[in-house]
C-alpha positions as a Markdown table, in Angstrom:
| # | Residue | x | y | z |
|---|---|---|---|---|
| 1 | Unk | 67.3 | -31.3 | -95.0 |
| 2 | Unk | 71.2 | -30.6 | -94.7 |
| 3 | Unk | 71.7 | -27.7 | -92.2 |
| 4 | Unk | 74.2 | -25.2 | -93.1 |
| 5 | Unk | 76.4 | -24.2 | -90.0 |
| 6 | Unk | 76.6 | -20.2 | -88.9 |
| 7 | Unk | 79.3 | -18.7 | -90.5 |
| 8 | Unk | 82.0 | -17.0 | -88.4 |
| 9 | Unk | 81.2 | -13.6 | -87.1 |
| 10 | Unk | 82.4 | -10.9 | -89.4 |
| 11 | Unk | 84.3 | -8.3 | -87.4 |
| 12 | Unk | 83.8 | -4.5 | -87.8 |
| 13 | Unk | 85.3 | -2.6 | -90.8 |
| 14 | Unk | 84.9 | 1.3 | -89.4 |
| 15 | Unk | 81.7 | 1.4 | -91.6 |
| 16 | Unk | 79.8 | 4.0 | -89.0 |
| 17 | Unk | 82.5 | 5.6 | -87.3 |
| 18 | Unk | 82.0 | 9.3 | -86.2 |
| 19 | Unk | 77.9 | 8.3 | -87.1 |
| 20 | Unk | 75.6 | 9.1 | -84.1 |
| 21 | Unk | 73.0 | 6.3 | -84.0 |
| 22 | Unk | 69.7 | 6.0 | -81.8 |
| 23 | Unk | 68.2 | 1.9 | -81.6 |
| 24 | Unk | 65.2 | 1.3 | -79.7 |
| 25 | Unk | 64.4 | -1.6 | -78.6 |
| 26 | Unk | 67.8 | -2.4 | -78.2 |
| 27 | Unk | 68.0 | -4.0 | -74.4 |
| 28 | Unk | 69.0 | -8.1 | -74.5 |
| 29 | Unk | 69.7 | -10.4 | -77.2 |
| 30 | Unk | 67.4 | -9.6 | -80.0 |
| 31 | Unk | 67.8 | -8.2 | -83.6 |
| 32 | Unk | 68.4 | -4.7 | -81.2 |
| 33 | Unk | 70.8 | -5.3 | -78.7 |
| 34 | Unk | 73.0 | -7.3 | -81.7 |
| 35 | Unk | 72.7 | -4.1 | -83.9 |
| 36 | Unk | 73.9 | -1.5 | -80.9 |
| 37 | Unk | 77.1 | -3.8 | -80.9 |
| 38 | Unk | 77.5 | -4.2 | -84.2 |
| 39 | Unk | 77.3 | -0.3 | -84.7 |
| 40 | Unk | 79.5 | 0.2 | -82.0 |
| 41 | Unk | 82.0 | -2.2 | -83.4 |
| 42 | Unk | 81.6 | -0.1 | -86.7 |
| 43 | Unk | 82.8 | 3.3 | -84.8 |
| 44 | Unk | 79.5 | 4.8 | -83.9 |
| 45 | Unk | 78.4 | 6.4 | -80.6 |
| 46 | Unk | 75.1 | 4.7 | -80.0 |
| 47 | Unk | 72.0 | 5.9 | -78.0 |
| 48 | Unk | 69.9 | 2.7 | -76.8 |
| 49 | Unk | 66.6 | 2.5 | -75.7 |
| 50 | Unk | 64.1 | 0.5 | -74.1 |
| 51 | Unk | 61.1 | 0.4 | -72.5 |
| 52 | Unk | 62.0 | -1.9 | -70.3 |
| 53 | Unk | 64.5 | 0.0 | -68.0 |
| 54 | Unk | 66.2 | -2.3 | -65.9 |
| 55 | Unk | 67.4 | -4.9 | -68.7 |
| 56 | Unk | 68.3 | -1.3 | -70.9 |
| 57 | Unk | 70.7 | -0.5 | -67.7 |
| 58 | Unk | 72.4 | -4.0 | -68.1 |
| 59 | Unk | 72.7 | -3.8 | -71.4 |
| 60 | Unk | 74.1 | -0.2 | -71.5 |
| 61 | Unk | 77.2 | -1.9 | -68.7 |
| 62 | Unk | 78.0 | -4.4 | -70.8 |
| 63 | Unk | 78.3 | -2.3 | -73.9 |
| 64 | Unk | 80.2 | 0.1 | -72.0 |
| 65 | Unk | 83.1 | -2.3 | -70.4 |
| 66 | Unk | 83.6 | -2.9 | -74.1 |
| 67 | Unk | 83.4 | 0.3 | -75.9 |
| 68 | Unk | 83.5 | 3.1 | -72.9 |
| 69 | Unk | 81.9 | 6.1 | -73.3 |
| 70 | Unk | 80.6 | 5.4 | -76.6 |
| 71 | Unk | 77.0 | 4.3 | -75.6 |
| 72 | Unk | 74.1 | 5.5 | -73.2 |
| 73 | Unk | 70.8 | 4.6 | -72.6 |
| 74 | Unk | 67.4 | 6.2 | -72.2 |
| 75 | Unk | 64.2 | 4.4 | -71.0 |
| 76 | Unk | 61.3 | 5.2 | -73.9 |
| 77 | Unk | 58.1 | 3.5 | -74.3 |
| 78 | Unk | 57.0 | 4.1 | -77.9 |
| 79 | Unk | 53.8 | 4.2 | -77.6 |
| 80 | Unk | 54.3 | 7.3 | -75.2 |
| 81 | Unk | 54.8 | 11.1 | -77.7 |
| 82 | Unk | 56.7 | 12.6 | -75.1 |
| 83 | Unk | 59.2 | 9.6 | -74.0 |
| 84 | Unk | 59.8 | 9.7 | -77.8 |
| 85 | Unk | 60.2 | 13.6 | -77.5 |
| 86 | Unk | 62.7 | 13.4 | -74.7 |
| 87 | Unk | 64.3 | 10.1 | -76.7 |
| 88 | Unk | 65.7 | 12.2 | -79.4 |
| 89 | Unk | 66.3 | 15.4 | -77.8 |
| 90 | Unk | 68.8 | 13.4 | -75.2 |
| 91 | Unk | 70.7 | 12.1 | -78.1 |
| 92 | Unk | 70.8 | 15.5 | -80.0 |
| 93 | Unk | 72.4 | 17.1 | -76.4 |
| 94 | Unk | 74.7 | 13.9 | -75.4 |
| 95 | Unk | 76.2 | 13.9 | -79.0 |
| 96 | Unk | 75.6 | 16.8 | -80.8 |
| 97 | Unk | 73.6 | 15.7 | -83.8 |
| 98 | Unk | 71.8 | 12.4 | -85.1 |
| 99 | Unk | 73.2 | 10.3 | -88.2 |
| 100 | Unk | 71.3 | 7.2 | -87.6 |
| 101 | Unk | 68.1 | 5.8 | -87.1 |
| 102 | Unk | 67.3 | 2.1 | -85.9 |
| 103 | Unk | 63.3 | 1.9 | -85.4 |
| 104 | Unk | 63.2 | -2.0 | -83.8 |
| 105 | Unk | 60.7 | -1.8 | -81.6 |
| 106 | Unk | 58.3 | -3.9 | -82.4 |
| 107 | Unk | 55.1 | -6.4 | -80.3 |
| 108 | Unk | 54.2 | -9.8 | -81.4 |
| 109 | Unk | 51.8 | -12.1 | -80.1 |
| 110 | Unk | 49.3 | -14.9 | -82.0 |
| 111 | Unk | 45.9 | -15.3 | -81.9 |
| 112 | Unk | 43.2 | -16.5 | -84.2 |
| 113 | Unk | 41.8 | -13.3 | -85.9 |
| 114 | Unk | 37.8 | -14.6 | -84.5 |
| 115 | Unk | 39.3 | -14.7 | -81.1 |
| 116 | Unk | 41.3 | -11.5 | -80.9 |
| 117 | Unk | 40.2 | -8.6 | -78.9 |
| 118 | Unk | 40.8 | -5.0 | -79.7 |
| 119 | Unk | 43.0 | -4.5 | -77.3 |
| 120 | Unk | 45.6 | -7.1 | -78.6 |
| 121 | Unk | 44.8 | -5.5 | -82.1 |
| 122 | Unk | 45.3 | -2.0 | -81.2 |
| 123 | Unk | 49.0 | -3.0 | -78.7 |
| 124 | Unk | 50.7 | -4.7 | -81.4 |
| 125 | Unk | 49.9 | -1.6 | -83.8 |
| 126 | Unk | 50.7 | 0.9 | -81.6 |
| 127 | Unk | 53.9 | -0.4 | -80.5 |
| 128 | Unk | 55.2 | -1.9 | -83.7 |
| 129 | Unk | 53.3 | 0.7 | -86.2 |
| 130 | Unk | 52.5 | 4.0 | -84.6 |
| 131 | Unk | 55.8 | 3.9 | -82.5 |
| 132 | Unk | 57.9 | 3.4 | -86.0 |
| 133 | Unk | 55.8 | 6.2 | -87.1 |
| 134 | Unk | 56.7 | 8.3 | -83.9 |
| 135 | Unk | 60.1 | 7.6 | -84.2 |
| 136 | Unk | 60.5 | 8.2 | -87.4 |
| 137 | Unk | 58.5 | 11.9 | -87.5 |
| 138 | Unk | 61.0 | 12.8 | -84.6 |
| 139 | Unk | 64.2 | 11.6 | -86.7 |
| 140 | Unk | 63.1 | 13.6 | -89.4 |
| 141 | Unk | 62.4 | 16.2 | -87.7 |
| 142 | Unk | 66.0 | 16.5 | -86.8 |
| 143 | Unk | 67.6 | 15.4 | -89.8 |
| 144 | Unk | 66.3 | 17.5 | -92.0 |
| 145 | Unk | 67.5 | 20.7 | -89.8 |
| 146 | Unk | 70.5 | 18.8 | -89.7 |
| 147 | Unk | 71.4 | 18.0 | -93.5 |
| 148 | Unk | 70.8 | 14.3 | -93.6 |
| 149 | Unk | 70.4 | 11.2 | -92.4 |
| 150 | Unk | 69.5 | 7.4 | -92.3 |
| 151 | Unk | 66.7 | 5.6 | -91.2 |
| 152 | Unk | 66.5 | 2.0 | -91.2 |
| 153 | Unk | 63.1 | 0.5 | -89.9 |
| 154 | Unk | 62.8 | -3.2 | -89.1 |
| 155 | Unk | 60.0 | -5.3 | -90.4 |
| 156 | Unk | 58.7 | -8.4 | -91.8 |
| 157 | Unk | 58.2 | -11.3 | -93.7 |
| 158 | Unk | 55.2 | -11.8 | -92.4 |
| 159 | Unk | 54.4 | -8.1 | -94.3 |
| 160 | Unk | 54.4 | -10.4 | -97.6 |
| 161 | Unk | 53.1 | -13.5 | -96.6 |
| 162 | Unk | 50.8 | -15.1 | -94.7 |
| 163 | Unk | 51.0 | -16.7 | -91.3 |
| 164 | Unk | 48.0 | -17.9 | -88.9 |
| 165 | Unk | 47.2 | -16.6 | -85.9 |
| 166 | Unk | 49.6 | -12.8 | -87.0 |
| 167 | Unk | 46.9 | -10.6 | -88.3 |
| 168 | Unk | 47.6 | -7.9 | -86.2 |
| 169 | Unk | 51.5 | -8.2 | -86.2 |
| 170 | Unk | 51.3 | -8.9 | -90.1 |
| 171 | Unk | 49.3 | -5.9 | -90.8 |
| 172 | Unk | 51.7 | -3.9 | -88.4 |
| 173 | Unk | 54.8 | -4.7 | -90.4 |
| 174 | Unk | 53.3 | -4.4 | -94.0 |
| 175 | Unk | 52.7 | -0.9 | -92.7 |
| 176 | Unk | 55.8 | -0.8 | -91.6 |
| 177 | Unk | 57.3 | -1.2 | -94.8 |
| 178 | Unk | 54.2 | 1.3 | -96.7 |
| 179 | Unk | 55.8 | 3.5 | -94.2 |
| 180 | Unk | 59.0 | 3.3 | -95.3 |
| 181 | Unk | 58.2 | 3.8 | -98.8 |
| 182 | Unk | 56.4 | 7.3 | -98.0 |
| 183 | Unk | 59.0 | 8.7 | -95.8 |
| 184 | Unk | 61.4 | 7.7 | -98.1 |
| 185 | Unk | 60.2 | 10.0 | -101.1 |
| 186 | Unk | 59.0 | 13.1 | -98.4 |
| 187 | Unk | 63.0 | 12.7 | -96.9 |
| 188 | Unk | 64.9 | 12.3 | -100.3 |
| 189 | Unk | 65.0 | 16.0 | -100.6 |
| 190 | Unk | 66.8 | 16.4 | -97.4 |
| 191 | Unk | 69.2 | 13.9 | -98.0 |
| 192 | Unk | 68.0 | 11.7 | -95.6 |
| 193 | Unk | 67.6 | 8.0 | -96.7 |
| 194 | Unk | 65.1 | 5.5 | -95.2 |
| 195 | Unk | 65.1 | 1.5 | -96.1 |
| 196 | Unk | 63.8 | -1.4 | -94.0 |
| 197 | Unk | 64.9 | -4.9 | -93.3 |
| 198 | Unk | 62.5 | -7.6 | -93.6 |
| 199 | Unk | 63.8 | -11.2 | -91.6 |
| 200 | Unk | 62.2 | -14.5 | -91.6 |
| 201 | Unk | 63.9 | -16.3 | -88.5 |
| 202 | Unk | 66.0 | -14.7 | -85.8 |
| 203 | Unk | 66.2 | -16.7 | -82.9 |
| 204 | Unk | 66.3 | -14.6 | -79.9 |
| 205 | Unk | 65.3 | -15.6 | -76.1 |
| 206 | Unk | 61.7 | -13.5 | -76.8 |
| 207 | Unk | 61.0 | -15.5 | -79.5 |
| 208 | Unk | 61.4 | -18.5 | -77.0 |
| 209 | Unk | 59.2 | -17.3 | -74.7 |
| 210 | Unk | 56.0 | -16.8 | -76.9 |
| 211 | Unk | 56.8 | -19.3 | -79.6 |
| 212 | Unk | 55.6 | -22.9 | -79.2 |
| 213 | Unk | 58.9 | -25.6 | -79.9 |
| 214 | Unk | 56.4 | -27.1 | -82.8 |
| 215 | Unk | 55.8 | -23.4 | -84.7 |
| 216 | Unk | 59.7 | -22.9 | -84.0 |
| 217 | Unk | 60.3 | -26.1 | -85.7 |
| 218 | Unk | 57.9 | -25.9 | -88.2 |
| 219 | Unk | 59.6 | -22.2 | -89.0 |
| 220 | Unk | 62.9 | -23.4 | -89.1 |
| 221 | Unk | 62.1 | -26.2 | -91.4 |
| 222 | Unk | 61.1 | -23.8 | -94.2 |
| 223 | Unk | 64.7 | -21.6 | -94.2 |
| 224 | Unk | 67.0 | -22.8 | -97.1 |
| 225 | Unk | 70.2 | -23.6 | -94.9 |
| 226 | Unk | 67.8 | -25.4 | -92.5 |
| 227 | Unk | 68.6 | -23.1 | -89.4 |
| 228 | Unk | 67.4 | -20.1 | -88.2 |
| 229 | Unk | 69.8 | -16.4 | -88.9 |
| 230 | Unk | 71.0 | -15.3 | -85.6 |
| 231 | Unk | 70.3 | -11.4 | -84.8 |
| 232 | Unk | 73.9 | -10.3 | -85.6 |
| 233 | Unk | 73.2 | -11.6 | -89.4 |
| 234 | Unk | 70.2 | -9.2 | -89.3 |
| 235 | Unk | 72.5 | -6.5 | -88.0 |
| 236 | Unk | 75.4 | -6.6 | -90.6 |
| 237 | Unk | 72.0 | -5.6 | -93.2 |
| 238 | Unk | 71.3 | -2.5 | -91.0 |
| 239 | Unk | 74.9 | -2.2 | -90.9 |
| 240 | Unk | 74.9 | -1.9 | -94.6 |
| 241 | Unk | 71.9 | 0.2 | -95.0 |
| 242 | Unk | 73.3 | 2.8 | -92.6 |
| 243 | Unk | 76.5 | 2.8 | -93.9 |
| 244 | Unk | 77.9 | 4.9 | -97.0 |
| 245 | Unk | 78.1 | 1.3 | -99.2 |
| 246 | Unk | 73.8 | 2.0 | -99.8 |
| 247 | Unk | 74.0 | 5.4 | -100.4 |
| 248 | Unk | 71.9 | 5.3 | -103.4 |
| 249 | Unk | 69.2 | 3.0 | -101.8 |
| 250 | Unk | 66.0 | 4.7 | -100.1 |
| 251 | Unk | 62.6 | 3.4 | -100.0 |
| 252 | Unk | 63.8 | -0.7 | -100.3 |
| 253 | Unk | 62.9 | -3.4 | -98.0 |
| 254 | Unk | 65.6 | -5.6 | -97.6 |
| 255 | Unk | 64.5 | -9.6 | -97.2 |
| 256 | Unk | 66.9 | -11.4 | -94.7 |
| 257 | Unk | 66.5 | -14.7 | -95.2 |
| 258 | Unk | 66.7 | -18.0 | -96.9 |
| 259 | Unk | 63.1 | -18.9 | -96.9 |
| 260 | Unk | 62.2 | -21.0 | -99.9 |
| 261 | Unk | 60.4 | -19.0 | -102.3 |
């Protein structure tokens, strides 16, 4: 298979600016920390969070000797009610209102379903479910007081089709994006707007570190240009789904990816 090289990265076009955005899950290289750059290159004042506090406070000094005074971070753990509480109500207070939504937050992990345990079950849905869920009751909480919004939750392929050894994580993102749907009708009369992205392959060091270099391979082998998207291509589709250009789109799941069909 001919592998198709990564395109150049596509500067920022002022697609979010004055936009208030909170990302969890946004500490490092993944889909998260690419997105908080990507918004802040757009013009938005973004709120990361993590639950994993020291890599957030790196993160949050490198973003800021590149856009100063534009982000902060605050420590949440997703699975917690109140850290999600205190999340939302810090970026409410630091900025003055919330625009945008990034629910990335998400657990993985693989295991034969006659092997797993309840416990792995229940972690991966309560981080990568339940916390979208928290996140997203809290965001529409505060949109709807505050005349709109956008949400844009990050799932799956794996919500669609099947992969061995993802039950729980599968069955995490296709709720994820059932989710999506039914906040998406409840929210349209308060003008807030909720869509999810849905990638196949974005190589990040996480996905190193849990992956085996044959699944990797085997992965990458079944994505059209033969390589797999790096997280920034993932973020220029929340880009677009927070930005003005899919105003009339609310409810979607956006595939990013060139999987063969």
């Amino acid at each position: 298979m001919t592998t198709v090289e990564t395109p150049a990265y596509v500067p920022g076009h002022g697609l979010l600016t004055g936009r208030t955005a909170v990302i969890t899950a946004a500490a490092g290289a993944g889909i998260g920390g690419a997105t908080a750059r990507r918004f802040l290159e757009e013009g938005a004042r973004v709120l990361i969070s993590d639950a994993h506090a020291r890599r957030l406070k790196e993160h949050e000094a490198e973003l800021a000797r590149d856009f100063p005074g534009a982000v902060t971070a605050v420590p949440c753990d997703v699975t917690d009610e109140a850290q999600v509480r205190t999340l939302f109500e810090t970026a409410v207070s630091t900025h003055g209102r919330l625009d945008v939504v990034v629910n990335n937050a998400g657990l993985g992990g693989t295991s034969p379903l006659a092997d797993m345990t309840d416990e792995q079950w229940s972690r991966v849905l309560d981080v990568t479910l339940n916390g979208t869920f928290r996140c997203t009751r809290a965001a529409l909480r505060l949109m709807r007081e505050g005349g709109g919004g956008v949400i844009v939750n990050n799932a799956s392929v794996v919500g669609w089709r099947a992969q061995a050894g993802q039950a729980h994580y599968a069955a995490a993102k296709a709720g994820v994006m059932a989710l999506t749907r039914c906040a998406a009708l409840e929210a349209a009369e308060y003008g807030v707007r909720v869509n999810a992205v849905s990638p196949s392959l974005a190589m990040h060091p996480h996905l190193v570190k849990v992956t085996t270099p044959e699944l990797l391979e085997e992965l990458t082998a079944r994505e059209a240009f033969g390589r797999y998207a790096e997280p920034w291509e993932v973020a220029n589709v929340i880009v677009f789904l927070a930005s003005g250009y899919s105003s009339y789109m609310t409810g979607e799941v956006v595939s990013v990816s060139s999987q063969h069909a």
